[in-house]
TORLO-132826 format. One record per residue (C-alpha): z, x, y. Coordinates in nm, 2 decimals. Layout:
! residues N
+--------+--------+--------+
!     zz !     xx !     yy !
+--------+--------+--------+
!      Z !      X !      Y !
...
+--------+--------+--------+
This chain:
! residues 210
+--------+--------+--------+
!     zz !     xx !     yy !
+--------+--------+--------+
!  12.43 !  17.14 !  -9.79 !
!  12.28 !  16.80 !  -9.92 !
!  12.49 !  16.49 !  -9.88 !
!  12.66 !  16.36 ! -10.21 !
!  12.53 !  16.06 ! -10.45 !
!  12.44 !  15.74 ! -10.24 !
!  12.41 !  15.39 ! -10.37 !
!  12.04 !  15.43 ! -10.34 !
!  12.01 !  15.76 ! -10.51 !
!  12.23 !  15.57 ! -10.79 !
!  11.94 !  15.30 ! -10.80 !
!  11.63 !  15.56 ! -10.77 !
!  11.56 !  15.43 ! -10.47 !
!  11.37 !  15.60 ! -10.24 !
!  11.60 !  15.64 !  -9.88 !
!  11.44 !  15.82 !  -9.57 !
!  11.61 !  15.68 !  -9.31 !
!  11.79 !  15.38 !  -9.50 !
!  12.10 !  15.42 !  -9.56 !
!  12.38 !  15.34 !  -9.82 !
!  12.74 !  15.46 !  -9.93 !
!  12.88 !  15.72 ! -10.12 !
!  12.94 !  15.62 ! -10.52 !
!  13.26 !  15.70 ! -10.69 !
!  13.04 !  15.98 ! -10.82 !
!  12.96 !  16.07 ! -10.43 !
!  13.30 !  16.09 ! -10.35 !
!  13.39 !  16.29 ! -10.62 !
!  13.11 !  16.53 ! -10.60 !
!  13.25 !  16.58 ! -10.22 !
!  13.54 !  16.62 ! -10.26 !
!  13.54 !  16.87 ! -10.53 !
!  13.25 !  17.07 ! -10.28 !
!  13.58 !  17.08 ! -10.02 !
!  13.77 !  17.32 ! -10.28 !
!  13.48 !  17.59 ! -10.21 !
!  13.42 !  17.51 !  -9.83 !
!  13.78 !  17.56 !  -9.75 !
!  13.74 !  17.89 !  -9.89 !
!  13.44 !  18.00 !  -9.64 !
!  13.51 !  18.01 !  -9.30 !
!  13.36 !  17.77 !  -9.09 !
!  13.34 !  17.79 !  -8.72 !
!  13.12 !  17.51 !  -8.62 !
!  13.01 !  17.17 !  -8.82 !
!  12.66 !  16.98 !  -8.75 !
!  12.59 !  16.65 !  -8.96 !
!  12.31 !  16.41 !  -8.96 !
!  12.41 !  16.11 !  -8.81 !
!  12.31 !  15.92 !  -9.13 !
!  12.63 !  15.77 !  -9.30 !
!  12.53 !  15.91 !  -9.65 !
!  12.58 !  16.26 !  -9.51 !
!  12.83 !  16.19 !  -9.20 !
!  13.03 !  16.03 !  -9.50 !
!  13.00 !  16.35 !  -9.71 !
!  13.11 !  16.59 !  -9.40 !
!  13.45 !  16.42 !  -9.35 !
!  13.54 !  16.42 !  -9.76 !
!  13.46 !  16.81 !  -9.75 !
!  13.61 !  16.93 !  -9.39 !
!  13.97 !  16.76 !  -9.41 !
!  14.11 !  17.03 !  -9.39 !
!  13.99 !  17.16 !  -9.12 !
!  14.02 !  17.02 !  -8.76 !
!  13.69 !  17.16 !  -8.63 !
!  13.50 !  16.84 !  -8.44 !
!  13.17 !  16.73 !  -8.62 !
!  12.84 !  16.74 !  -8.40 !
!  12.64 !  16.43 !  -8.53 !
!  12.25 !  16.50 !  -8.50 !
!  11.99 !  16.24 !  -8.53 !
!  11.77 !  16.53 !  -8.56 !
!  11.92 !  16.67 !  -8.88 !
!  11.83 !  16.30 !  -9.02 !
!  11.60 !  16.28 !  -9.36 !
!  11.22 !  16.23 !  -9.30 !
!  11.10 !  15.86 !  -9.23 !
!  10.90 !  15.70 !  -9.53 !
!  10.86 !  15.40 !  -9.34 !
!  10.78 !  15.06 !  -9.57 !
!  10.85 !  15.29 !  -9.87 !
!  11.21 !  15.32 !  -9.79 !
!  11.41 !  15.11 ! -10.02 !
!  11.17 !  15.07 ! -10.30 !
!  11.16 !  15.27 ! -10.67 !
!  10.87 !  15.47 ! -10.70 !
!  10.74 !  15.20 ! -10.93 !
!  10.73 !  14.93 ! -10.69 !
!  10.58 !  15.17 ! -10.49 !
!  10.33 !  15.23 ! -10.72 !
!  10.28 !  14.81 ! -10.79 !
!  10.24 !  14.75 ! -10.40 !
!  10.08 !  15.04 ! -10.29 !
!   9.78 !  15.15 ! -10.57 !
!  10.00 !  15.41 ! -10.74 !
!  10.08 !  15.52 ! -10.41 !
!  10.36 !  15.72 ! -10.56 !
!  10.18 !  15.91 ! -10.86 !
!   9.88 !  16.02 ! -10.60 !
!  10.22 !  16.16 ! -10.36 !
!  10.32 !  16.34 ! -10.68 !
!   9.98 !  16.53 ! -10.66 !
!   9.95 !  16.62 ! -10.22 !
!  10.25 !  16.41 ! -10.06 !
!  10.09 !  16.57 !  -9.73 !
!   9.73 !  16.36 !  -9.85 !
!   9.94 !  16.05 !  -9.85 !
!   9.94 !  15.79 !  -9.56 !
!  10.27 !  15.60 !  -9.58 !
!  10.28 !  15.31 !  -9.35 !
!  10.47 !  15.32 !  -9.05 !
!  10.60 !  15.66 !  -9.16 !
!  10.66 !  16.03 !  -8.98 !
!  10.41 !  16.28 !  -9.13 !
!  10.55 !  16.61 !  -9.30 !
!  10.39 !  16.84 !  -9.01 !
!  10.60 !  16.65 !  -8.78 !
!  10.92 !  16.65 !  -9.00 !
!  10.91 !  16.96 !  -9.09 !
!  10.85 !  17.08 !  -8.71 !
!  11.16 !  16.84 !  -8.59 !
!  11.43 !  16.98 !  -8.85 !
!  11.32 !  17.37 !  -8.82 !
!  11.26 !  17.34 !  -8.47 !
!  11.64 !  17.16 !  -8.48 !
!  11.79 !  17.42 !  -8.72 !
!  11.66 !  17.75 !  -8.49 !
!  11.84 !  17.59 !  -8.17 !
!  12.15 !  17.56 !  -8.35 !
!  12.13 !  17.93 !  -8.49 !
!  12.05 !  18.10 !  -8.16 !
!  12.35 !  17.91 !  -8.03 !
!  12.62 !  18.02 !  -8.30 !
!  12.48 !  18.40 !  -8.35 !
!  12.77 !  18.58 !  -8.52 !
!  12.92 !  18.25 !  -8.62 !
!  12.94 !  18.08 !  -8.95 !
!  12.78 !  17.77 !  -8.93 !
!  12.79 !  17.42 !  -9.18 !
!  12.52 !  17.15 !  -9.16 !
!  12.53 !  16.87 !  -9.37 !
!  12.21 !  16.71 !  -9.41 !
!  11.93 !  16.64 !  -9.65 !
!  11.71 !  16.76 !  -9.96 !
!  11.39 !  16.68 !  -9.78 !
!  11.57 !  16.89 !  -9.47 !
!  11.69 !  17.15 !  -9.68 !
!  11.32 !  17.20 !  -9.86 !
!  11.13 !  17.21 !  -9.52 !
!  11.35 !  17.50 !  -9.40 !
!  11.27 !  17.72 !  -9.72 !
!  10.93 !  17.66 !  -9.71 !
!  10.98 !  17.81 !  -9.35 !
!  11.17 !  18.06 !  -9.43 !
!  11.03 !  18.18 !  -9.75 !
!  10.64 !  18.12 !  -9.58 !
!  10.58 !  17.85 !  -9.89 !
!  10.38 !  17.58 !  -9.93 !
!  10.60 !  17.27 !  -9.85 !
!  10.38 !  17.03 ! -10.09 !
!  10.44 !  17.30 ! -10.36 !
!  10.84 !  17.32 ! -10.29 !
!  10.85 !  16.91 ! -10.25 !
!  10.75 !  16.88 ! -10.60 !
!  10.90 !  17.16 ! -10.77 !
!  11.25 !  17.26 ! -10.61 !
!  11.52 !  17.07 ! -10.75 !
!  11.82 !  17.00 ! -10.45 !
!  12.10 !  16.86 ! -10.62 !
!  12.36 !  16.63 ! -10.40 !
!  12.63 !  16.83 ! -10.27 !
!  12.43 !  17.17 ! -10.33 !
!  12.46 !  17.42 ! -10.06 !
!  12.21 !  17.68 !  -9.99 !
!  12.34 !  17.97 !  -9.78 !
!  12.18 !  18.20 !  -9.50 !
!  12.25 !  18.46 !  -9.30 !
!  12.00 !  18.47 !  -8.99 !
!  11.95 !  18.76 !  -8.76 !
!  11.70 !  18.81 !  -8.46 !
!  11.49 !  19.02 !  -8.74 !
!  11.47 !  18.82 !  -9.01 !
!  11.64 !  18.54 !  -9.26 !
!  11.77 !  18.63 !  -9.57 !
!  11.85 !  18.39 !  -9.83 !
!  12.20 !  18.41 ! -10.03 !
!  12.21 !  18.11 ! -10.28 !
!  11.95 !  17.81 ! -10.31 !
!  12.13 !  17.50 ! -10.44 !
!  12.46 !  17.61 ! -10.58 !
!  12.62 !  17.32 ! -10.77 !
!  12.88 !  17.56 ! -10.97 !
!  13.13 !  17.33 ! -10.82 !
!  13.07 !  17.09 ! -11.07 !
!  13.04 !  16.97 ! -11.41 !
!  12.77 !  16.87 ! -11.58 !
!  12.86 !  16.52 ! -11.58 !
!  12.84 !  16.49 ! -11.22 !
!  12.51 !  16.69 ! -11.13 !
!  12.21 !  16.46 ! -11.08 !
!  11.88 !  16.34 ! -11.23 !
!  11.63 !  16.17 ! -11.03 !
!  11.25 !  16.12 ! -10.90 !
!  11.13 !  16.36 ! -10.64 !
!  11.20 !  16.18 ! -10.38 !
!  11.55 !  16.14 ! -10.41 !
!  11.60 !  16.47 ! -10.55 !
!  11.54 !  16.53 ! -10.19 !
!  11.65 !  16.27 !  -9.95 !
+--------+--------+--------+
């Protein structure tokens, strides 16, 4: 599942790696996810260790005692001096760097940032360990869009520029697996029938995902 609202997704700010609380809209959104978690049953709980998403974990598992692994590599992609900026400013500082990401975001050098071949290798590389150790378990990992997009263009063999721009990953969406030694089959892709309209999001791309 994604993390709930953050400050920054409030502000349309792009996040990566920085990080910000959960808005009274976050905390809501969470906690109105826990009524359908408690229903599944969860044997193990992975979290990024980013406080946007280790925040979201503990609003939605209270009811269960089940210890939280924190993984730094669960994190959202690095976007490196982009990272706290709206895409405008981006676009101000950096020669429209943000409407020529909107076309390729793989042709696009952002300083001091980690490339989406190397992203997307750390979190599917990440997400197979994890599977091959819980086989025949139901697992819960509360991470990121930009996380949650790189594992369905792996699993679905789709172009990951393609799914950046055009899959919508709504905070506190959960997309649901089930992963055998054969093959992955996909259940539901960003379920938010949790909540109301009021409290589903509308943002840029980039923090429809991070």
């Amino acid at each position: 599942m994604r993390h709930a609202e953050s400050a920054l997704n409030e502000q349309n700010r792009i996040q990566g790696h920085k990080d910000s609380r959960l808005t009274p809209k976050g905390l809501y959104q969470a906690r109105q996810l826990s009524k359908k978690i408690k229903k599944i049953k969860i044997d193990k709980i992975y979290s990024s260790d980013l406080g946007r998403a280790y925040s979201t974990t503990l609003e939605i598992v209270r009811h269960t005692k089940l210890p939280i692994v924190r993984d730094p590599l669960l994190r959202e992609i690095h976007l490196g001096d982009w990272e706290g900026m709206t895409p405008e400013e981006v676009d101000s500082l950096y020669e429209r760097g943000y409407q020529k990401w909107l076309k390729k975001p793989s042709s696009i050098h952002i300083p001091k940032a980690e490339s989406l071949r190397h992203f997307k290798r750390r979190v599917t590389t990440r997400v197979k360990a994890i599977a091959r150790a819980n086989r025949g378990k139901s697992v819960l990992i509360v991470t990121h869009g930009g996380v949650i997009t790189a594992l369905l263009s792996e699993w679905l063999k789709a172009d990951f520029d393609h799914l950046l721009l055009n899959l919508q990953i709504d905070n506190t969406s959960l997309t649901r697996v089930d992963e055998t030694d054969k093959h992955v089959r996909l259940k539901t892709i960003n379920d938010t029938s949790h909540l109301n309209e009021k409290y589903k999001n509308e943002h840029t791309v980039f923090n429809k995902r991070s």
